[in-house]
C-alpha positions as CSV (number, residue, x, y, z in Angstrom):
1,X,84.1,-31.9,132.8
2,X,81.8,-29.9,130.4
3,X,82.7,-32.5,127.8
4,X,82.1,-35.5,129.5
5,X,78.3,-34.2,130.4
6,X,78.3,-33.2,126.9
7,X,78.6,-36.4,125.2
8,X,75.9,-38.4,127.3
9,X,73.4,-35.5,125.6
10,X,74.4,-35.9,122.4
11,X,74.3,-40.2,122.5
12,X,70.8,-39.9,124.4
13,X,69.8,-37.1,121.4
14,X,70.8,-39.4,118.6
15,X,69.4,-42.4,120.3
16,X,65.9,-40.4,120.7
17,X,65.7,-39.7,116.7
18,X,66.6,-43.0,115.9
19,X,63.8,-44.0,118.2
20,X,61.4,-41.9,116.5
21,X,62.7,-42.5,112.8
22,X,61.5,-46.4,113.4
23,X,58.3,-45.6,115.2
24,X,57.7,-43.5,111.7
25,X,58.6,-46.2,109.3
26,X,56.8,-48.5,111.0
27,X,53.6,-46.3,111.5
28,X,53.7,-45.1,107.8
29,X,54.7,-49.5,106.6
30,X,51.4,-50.5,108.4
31,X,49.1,-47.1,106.9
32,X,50.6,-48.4,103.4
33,X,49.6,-52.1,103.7
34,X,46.5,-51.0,105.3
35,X,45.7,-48.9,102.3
36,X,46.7,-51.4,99.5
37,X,45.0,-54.0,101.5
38,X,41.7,-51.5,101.3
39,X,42.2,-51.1,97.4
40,X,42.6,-55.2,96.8
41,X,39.5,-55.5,98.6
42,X,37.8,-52.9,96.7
43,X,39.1,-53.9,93.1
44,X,38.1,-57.4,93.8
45,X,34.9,-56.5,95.5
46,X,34.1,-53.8,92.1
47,X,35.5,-56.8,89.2
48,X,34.1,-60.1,90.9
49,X,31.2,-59.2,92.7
50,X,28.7,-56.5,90.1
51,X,28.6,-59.0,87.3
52,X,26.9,-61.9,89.1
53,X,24.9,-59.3,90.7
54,X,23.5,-56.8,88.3
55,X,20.7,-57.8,87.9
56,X,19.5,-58.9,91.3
57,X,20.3,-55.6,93.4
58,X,17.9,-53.8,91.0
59,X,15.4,-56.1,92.0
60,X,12.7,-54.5,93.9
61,X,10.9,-56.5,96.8
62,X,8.6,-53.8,99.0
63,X,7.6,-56.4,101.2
64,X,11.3,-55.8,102.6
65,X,12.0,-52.1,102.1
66,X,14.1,-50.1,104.9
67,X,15.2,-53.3,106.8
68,X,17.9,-52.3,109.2
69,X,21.4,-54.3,109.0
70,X,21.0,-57.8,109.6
71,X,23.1,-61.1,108.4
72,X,20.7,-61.5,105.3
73,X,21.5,-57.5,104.7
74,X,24.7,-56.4,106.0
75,X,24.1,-53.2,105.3
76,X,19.7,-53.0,105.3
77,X,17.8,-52.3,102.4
78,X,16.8,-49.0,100.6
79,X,13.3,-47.4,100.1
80,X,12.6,-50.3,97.5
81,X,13.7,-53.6,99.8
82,X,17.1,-53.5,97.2
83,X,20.2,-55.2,99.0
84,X,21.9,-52.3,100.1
85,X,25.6,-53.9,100.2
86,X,25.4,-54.7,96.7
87,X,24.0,-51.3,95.9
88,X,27.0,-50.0,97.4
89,X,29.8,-52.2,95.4
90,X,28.0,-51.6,92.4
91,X,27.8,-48.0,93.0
92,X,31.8,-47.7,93.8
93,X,32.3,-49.3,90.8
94,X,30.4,-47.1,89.1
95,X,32.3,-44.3,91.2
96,X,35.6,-45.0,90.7
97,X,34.9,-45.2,86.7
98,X,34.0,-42.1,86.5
99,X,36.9,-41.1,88.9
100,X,39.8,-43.1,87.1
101,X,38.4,-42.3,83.8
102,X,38.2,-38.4,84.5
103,X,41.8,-38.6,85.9
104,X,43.3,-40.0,83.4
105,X,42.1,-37.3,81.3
106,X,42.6,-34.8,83.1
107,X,46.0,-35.5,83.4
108,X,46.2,-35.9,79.5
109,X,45.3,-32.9,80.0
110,X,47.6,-31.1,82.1
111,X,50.6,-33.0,81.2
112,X,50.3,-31.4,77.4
113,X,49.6,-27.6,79.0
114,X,52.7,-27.9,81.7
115,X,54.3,-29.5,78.9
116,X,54.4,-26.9,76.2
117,X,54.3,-24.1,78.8
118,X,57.8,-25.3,80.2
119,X,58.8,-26.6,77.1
120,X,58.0,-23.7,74.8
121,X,59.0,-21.0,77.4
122,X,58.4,-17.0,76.4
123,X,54.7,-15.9,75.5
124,X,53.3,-19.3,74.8
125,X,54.3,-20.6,78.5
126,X,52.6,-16.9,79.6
127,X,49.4,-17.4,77.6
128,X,49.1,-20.9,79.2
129,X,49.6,-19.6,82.5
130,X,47.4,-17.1,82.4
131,X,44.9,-19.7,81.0
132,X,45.5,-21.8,83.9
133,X,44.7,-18.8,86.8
134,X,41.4,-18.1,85.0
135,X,40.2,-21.5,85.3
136,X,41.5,-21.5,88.6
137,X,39.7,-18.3,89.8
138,X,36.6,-20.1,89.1
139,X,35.6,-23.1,92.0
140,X,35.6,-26.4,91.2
141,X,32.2,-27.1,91.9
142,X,30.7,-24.1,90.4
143,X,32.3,-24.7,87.5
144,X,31.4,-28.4,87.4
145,X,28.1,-27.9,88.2
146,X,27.6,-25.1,85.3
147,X,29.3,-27.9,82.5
148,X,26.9,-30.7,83.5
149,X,23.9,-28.4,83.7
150,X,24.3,-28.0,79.8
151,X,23.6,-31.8,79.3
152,X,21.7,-34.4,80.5
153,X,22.7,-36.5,83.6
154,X,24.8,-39.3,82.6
155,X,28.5,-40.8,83.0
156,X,30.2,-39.0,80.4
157,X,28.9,-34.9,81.4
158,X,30.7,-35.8,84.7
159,X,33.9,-37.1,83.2
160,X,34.0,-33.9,81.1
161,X,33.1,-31.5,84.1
162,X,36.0,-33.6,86.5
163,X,38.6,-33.5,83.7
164,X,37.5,-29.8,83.1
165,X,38.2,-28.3,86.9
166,X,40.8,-31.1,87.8
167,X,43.5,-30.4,84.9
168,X,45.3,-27.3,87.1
169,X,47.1,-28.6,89.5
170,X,49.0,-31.4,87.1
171,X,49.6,-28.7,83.9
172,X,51.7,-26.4,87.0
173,X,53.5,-29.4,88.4
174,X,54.3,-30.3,84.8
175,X,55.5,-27.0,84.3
176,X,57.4,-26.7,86.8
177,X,59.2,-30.4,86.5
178,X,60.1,-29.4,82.4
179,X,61.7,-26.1,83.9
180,X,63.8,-27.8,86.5
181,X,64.9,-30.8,83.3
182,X,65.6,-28.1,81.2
183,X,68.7,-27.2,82.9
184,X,70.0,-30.5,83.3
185,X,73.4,-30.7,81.8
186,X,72.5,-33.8,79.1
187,X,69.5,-31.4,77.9
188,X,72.2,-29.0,77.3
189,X,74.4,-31.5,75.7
190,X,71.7,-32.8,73.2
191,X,70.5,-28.8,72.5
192,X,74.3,-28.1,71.7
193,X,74.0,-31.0,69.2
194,X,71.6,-30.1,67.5
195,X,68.9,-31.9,68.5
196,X,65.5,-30.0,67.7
197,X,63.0,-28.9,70.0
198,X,60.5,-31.6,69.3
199,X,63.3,-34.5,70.0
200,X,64.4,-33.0,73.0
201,X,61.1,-32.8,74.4
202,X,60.2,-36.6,73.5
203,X,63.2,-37.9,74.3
204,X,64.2,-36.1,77.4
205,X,61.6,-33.8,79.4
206,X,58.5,-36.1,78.4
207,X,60.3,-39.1,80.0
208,X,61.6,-37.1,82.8
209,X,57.4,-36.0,83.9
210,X,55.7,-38.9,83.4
211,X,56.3,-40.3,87.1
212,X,54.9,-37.1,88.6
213,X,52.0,-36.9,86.0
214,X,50.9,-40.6,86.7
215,X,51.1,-40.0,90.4
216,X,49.1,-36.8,89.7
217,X,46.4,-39.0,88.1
218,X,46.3,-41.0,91.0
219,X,46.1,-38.6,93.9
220,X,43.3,-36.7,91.6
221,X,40.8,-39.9,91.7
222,X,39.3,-39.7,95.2
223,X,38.5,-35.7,94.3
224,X,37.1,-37.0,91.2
225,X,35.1,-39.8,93.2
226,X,34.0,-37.0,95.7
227,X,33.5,-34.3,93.1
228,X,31.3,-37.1,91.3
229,X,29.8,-38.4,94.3
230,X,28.7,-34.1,94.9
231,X,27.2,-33.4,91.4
232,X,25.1,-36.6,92.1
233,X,23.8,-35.4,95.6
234,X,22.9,-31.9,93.8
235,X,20.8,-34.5,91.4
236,X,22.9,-33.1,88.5
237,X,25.3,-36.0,87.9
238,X,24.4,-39.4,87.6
239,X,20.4,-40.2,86.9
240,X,19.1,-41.5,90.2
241,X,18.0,-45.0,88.4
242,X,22.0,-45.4,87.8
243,X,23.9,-46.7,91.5
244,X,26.6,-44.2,92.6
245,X,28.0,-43.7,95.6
246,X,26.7,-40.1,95.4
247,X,22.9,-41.1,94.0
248,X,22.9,-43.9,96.6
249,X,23.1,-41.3,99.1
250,X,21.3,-39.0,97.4
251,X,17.8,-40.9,97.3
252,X,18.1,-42.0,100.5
253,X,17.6,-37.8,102.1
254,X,13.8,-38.9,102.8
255,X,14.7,-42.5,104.3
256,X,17.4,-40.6,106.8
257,X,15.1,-38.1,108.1
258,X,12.7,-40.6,108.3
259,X,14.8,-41.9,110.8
260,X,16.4,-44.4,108.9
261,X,20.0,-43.6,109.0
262,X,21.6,-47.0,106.8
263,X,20.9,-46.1,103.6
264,X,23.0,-42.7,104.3
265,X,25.5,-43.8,106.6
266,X,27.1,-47.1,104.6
267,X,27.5,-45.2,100.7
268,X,29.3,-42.1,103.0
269,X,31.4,-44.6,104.8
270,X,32.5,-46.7,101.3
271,X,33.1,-43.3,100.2
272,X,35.6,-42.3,102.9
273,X,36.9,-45.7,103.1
274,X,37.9,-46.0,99.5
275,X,39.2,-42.6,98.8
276,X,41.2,-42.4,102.0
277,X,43.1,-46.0,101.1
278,X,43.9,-44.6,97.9
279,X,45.2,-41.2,98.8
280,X,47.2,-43.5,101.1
281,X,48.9,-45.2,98.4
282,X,49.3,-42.8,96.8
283,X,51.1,-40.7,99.5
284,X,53.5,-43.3,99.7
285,X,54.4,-43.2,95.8
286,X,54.9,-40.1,96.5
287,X,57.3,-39.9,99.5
288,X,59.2,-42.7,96.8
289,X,59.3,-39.6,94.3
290,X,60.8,-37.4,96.9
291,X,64.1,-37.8,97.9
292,X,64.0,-34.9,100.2
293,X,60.8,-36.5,101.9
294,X,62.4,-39.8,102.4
295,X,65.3,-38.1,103.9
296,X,63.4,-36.3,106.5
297,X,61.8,-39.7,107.4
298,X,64.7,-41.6,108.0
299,X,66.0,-38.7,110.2
């Protein structure tokens, strides 16, 4: 008798997760489409649209400055009667420049520190450790904001202060990833013979790293895009002449408490927007990376 009521529980149990493993693959298929649909409309959008367009959205026409949304403005205008929708896809392409560009080398960067560390091992891995928790003591920001304060605003003083604060993270995932290769049996093989440190590392542990560095470079662009988008709102990154997403909103403090609330609201929400659909793609390159993580949602 007990095992008769037994069995109905344990059919209805394993019914219920597969239940819930396909409501999860199906939520987590349509949040990846959504995203890389997000990110085609945005690369077209920042490739296609800013070239026929750079010079007419820094055309100034008072005669129709802070116009609210409307079909000839989608988005209004600013303080200047500037289109403010192509203000914004000029300024995310300007953003995610300075985003891409800065993650890419910061994870130059960090792939060579986690690299040596783990590959080097004794007190060079230490001495690059302990280089790593100083800079990490220090916050991003203030740290940013003291590098671009020793030059003038412009693109490349906030690639250099992103790449600067943003190389952490990827030189201790690095290091980590050559510690865990270096144990691997056909390390041991080529070690026994005679391979030299510098071969092994090419050939083996650099190979084995460069899916989690590249999908480090990719999760680290929207905080570059937001760090970026910050310095510029402090009025220490990009000059305010130059369209960001973080100088649009910037110059547009005295429109919003003004009352005019469109030349804030639409940079914030292209912000959002396109960091969000790329930390969603990105989230799903990484579940691909995990095989533990892709077990748990099939479960």
């Amino acid at each position: 008798m007990a095992e008769t009521t037994r069995l109905p529980a344990e059919s209805e149990r394993t019914e219920g997760w597969r239940t819930r493993a396909v409501a999860r693959r199906s939520t987590r298929a349509w949040r990846v489409r959504g995203s890389a649909a997000v990110v085609a409309v945005l690369v077209l959008a920042v490739l296609l649209v800013p070239p026929f367009v750079q010079l007419d959205q820094q055309a100034v026409d008072l005669a129709a400055k802070l116009r609210p949304p409307s079909w000839e403005h989608p988005f209004g205008t600013d303080d200047v009667g500037r289109d403010l929708l192509l203000r914004c896809v000029y300024g995310l392409r300007v953003s995610l420049l300075v985003g891409v560009v800065a993650a890419v080398v910061a994870t130059v960067v960090g792939t060579a520190v986690g690299a040596l560390a783990g590959a080097l091992g004794g007190w060079p891995d230490r001495v690059l450790m302990r280089l790593v928790d100083v800079f990490a003591s220090v916050p991003h920001l203030l740290l940013g904001i003291f590098i671009v304060a020793m030059f003038r605003p412009g693109v490349w003083p906030v690639v250099v202060s992103v790449a600067l604060t943003h190389w952490l993270s990827t030189a201790r995932i690095v290091r980590a990833e050559v510690l865990s290769l270096r144990s691997r049996p056909y390390v041991d093989a080529a070690i026994s013979g005679g391979a030299s440190r510098y071969r092994v590392a090419v050939r083996h542990l650099l190979p084995g790293v460069l899916p989690q560095a590249g999908l480090a470079a990719v999760l680290m662009v929207p905080h570059a895009v937001w760090h970026e988008s910050a310095l510029s709102f402090l009025g220490l990154g990009l000059p305010t002449h130059q369209a960001s997403l973080g100088t649009l909103v910037q110059t547009a403090r005295g429109s919003l408490l003004a009352g005019d609330w469109w030349p804030t609201l639409f940079p914030g929400l292209c912000t959002v927007v396109a960091t969000l659909a790329i930390a969603g793609l990105a989230g799903a390159w990484r579940e691909r990376l995990n095989p533990r993580r892709r077990s748990e949602l099939m479960l």
